[in-house]
Every structure is written in C-alpha cells, then in structure tokens.
N, C-alpha and C positions, 0 to 999 in steps of 0.2 A: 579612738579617743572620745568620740558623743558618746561609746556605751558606758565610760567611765564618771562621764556627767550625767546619765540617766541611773548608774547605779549611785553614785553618790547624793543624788536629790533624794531616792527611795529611801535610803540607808537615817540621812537625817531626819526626813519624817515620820520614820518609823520610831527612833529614838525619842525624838520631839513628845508624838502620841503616847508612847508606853510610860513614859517616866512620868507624864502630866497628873497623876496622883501625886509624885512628889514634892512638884512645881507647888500646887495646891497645898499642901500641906507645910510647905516652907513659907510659904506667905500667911497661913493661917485665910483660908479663905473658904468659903462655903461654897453648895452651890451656884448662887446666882454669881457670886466672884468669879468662878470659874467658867461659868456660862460668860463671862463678859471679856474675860481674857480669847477665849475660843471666837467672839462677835467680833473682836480688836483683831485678830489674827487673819481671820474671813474677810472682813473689809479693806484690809491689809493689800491680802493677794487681789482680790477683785481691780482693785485701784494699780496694783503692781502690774496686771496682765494688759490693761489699757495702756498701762505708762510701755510698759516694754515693749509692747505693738507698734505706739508709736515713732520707737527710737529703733527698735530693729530693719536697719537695713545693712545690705550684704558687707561693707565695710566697717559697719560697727559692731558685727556678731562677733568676732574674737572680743572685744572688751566687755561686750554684754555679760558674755558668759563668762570670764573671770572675773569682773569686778562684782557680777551676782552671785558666785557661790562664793567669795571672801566676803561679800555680806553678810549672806546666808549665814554663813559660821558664825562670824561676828555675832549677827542677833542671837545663834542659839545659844553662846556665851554669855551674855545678857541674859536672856530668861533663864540661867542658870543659876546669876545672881541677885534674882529680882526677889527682895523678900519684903514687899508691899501690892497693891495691889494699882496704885499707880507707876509703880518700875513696872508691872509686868504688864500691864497696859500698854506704855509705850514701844517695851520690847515685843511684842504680842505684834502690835501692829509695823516697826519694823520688819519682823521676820514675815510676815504674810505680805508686805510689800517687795523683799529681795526675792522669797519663793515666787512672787508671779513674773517680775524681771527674768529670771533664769528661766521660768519654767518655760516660758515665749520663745527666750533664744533659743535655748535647747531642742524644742519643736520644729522652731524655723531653722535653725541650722541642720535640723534633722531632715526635714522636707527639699532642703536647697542639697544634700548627699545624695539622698536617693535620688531625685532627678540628675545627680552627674551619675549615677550608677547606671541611671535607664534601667534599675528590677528594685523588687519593694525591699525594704528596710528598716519600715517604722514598726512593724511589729515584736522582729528582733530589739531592737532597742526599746521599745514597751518592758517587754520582755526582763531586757536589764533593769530596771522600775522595778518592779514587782520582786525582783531576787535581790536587788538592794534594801528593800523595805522586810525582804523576811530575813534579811543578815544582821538589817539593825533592830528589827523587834529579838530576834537571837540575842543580839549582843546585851541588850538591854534587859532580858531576862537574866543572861551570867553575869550580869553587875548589880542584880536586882541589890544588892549589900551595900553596894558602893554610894557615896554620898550623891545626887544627881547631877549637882554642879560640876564634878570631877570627872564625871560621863561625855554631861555639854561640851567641856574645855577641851577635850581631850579629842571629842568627835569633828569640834568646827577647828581645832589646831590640823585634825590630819586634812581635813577637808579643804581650807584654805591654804597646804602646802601641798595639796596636790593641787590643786587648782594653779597655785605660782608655776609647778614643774613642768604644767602641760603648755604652757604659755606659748612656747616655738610653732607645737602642733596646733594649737588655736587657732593659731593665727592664720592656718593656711585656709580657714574656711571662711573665709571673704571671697576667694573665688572658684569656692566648691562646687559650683553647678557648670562654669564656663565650659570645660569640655565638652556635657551635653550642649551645654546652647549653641556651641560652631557644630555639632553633630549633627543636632538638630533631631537629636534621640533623648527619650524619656523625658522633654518637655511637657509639665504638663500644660494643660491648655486653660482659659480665663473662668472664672467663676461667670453662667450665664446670667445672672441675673441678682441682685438681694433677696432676693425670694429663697434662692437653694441655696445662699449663708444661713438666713433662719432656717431653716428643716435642716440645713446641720447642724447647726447648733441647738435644736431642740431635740433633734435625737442625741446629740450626747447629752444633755441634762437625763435623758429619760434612763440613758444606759448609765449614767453615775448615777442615781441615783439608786437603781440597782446593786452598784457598789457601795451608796452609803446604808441602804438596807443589810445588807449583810454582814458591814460591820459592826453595825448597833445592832442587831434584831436577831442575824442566828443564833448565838448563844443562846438567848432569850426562846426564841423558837423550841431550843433541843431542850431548856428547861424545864416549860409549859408541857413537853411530851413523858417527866420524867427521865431523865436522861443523867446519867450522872454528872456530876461537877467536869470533871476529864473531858467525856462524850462531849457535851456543851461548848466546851472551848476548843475542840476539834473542828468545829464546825465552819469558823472564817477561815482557819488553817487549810483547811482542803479545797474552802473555795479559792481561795489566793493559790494555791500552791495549781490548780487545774487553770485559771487562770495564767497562770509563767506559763504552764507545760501547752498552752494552745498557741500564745503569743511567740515560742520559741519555735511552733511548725506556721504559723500565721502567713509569713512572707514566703515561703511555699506555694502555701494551699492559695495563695491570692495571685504569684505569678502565673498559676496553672490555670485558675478557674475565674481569675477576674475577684475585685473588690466585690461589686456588688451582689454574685452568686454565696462569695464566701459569708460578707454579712449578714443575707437574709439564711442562709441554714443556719450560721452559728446562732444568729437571735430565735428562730424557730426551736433550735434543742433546749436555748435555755427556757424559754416558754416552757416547753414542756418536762423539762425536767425539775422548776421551780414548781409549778404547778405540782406533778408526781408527790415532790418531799412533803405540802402543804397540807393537800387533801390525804395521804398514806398514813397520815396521822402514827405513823411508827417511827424509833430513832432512825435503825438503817435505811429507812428513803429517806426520811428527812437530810442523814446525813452527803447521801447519794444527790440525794435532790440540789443541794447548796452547791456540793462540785461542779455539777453539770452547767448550774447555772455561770459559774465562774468559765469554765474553760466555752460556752455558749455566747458567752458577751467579750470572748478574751480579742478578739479583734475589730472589736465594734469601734472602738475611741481609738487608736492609728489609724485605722481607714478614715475615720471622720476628718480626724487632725489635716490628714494627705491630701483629702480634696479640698480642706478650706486654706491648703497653702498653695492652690490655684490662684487664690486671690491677694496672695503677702502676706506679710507678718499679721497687718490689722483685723483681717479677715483668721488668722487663729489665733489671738486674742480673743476675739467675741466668741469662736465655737468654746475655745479652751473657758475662758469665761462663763460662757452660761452652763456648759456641762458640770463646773464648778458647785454654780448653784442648783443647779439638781442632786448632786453630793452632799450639800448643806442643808439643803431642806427638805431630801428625803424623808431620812429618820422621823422628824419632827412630824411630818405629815403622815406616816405610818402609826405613829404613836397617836396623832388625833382620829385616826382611823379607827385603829383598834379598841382606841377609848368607846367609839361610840358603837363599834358593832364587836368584832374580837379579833385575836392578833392573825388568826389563818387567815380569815377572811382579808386586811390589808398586807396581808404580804402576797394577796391574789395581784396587787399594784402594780410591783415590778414584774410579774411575768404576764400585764396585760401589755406594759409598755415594752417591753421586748417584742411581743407580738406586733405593736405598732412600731417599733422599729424594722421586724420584719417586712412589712409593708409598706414602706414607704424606701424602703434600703437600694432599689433599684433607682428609684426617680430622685435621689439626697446625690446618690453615686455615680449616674452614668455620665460619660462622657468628662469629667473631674478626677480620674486616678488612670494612673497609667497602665 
C-alpha cells in the first residue's frame, strides 16, 4: 500500500514538472513569473515538511497521508486552472505545502514498516518514486496534445480516488511498527546526538543536489560535447532510470552488507563515474558517466531518511528538508559556477560531494540503521 503512495507522489511530480511550459504559457508569463511560481512552490514544501513533522505521529499517519494526497491533487487541479500569475502563485504554494505534508507521512510511515519488518524497505519504496516519476513524465509526453488542465484533472481525480480507496488499508499503519516493538526486533535505536541529524542532513542536501544537477545540467552537458538533440535528452533518462534499477537491488545489497558499506561504495562509483563522463569529454562516457552516477547515489537518500527516523518524524522533516534544499539550489549554484570558470569544471561539484559523502557515510550511518 506505501508503494502506491511513493508511486503516486513520483507520478504527480513528474506531471507537475513536464507540463510546467504549459502552465507558463497559459498564464502568459515569462521567465521571472515562472521563476516565482517555482519560489511559491519551494517555500511551499519547506514550510509543508516542518508542518507535517510536527503533526506526524503514529495515530495520525493514516489521515496525514490521505488527507495529503487529496490535497496534492486538489492543488494540481488548481494550477491547471491558474491563468494569472497570482492564481498560480497561490496554488504554487498550496501544492509545495500538501507535497511536504505527504512527503513526511510517507517517509515516516515508511520508516515505522520497515522497523515492524526488522529488514530494509525504504530503498524498494525509493524505488516506487522514481518509476512513478518516469510513468508520469511518460504519460505527459503521450498527452503532450492534450490541453494541460485536462492532464492536471484527470491525474489529481485518479490520485484522490485512490487515495479515498486505500483508506481501510491506511489505516492500519497507526500501529505498524508494534509487532517489532513487543519483539524487540528491527528497533531502531535513538538518534546520538543533533550533531549526526545535521551530517544527515547535509549529506542528503549534497546527494540532491546531485540529483538537481542532473536534472538541469546533463542535457546541457551532452549539448556542450556536440551531442545531438536525442543523445542530450537521453541523458537524465538513463540517470533516473540506473537510478530505479539500484534502488530496486538497494534493500538487498543493505541487508547483506550494512547501510553504511553500501553507501560509501555507492557514493565512491558515482564519484568516479561522474568525474569519468566530465573530464572524457566524449558523448558515450559522458552518457555512461550520468548513469553511473545515478545508480551510485541510488541509495544514498533511503538510508539517510532510515537513520534520521531514529529520531521521529521531526528529525526526517529536517533531513528530508534540507536535502530539499540542496535539490533547489544545486542547479543555481552550478550555473554561477560555470559562469565563472566553465560547465566541466562545476559539474566536478557533485562528484566532489559524493566523495564527501563517501567519507563521512560511516560516521552519519553507524549504529542509526538496522
């Protein structure tokens, strides 16, 4: 049932993103309009993931989570209808407030399963995420015709009637972890200190941010090398897609070998395989280079999430939070990079921070994941 709320989050924001030319252009708005609808939506969720931190405990998770993804829809409904740039303002930062409410429950009810499972599960369910976002960037392409509102409506109508359907099952995750807790198996144990919430949460800012470079920037990358239009837009496709395919072996490789071994190789390969695409200065590493890097970082952000739900909700709120903001202000920071020296040289960025992820992935991890 959580995988159908971690593919229906992906699925909408996948939509959300791809159609947002059309948003734009139904409102009659420019750049910076759109840059402020995108700052509406951001402030949104930030403020949403505090709020939902605060209200998520174990009895309120079932209505968190359906009364936030009948939000969710709700708002993308609205910004389907928004044809000014104060509607979509509002709806802008509606939906970036329901995304962060859900996004919390989702995590903590994720965190509160696997500990009744006693083996991991948050990577599988990443995993759903990620193949929900490539069925709704799909879907959105085979409607690329269709008016955007009539996408929006039709995507938060199924959205909010599944969400009403699951409601029985919901509900049973109020006391999803009790089994282990009389067991006294796959507890996990307290967050030691504020100290290892921040260096969680700054290693997931470093690895989104990774993920927002690759959203903005490879393209742009395979461009700069020559690469044709096609090759170019191949290129987040494959890191997303090696991305699902690590997340889908992830809880695996982490019951075997431990959170913290698995982290620090995966952040090592993408190191080095980000690095390879940059300096190879050719399409096929470049294109080679972007995968690696995805399926390298593919269990970086579950494991992070796992250990900061050591500490409750509030404590993944703040990781999920600030990882947030490294997603947001990646790109941005890339692009002042590049301006001033050139675009290889900042995209060396994200696989130094991988590298310090690497390094630090033992002491963020131990003794915090089961």
């Amino acid at each position: 049932m959580l995988t159908g709320y971690f593919l229906g989050l992906g699925a909408i924001m996948a939509v959300w993103g791809a159609r947002m030319p059309a948003v734009q252009q139904a409102a009659h708005l420019g750049t910076a309009g759109l840059a402020l609808v995108l700052l509406a939506a951001a402030v949104g969720m930030v403020a949403g993931l505090q709020l939902g931190g605060r209200y998520a405990r174990p009895v309120r998770l079932p209505a968190q989570l359906t009364s936030g993804s009948i939000a969710l829809a709700g708002c993308l409904v609205l910004v389907g209808q928004g044809e000014s740039l104060s509607a979509l303002l509002a709806a802008a930062l509606a939906f970036g407030l329901a995304h962060g409410v859900l996004d919390v429950a989702a995590n903590t009810a994720a965190v509160r399963c696997q500990n009744a499972f006693g083996r991991p599960i948050m990577s599988g369910l990443h995993a759903a995420y990620s193949l929900g976002a490539l069925a709704g960037a799909a879907l959105a392409a085979l409607t690329a015709q269709a008016p955007h509102s009539t996408l929006f409506t039709a995507t938060g109508a199924l959205m909010a009637g599944a969400a009403v359907a699951a409601v029985p099952v919901t509900r049973s995750l109020s006391g999803a972890d009790r089994p282990a807790m009389r067991a006294g198996a796959g507890k996990l144990p307290l967050l030691s200190s504020p100290g290892k919430l921040w260096l969680l949460a700054a290693l997931a800012a470093a690895s989104l941010l990774g993920e927002g470079a690759a959203a903005d920037w490879a393209a742009v990358h395979l461009h700069t090398l020559g690469a044709p239009t096609a090759a170019s837009a191949t290129a987040f496709a494959l890191y997303s897609a090696a991305m699902a395919a690590g997340r889908l072996t992830g809880d695996r490789l982490t019951a075997a070998f431990g959170a913290p071994t698995v982290v620090r190789a995966g952040a090592l390969l993408a190191t080095a395989g980000l690095t390879l695409g940059v300096i190879g200065n050719s399409t096929p590493l470049a294109l080679t280079g972007w995968a690696v890097f995805g399926l390298g970082l593919s269990t970086t952000v579950p494991s992070l999430i796992t250990a900061a739900g050591a500490g409750g909700a509030q404590a993944v709120a703040t990781v999920t939070a600030t990882g947030y903001l490294g997603l947001l202000a990646g790109p941005a920071l890339i692009g002042a990079l590049a301006s001033a020296t050139t675009l290889p040289t900042a995209l060396l960025l994200p696989a130094l921070l991988a590298a310090a992820v690497a390094a630090l992935a033992h002491r963020a991890l131990e003794n915090t994941t089961p």
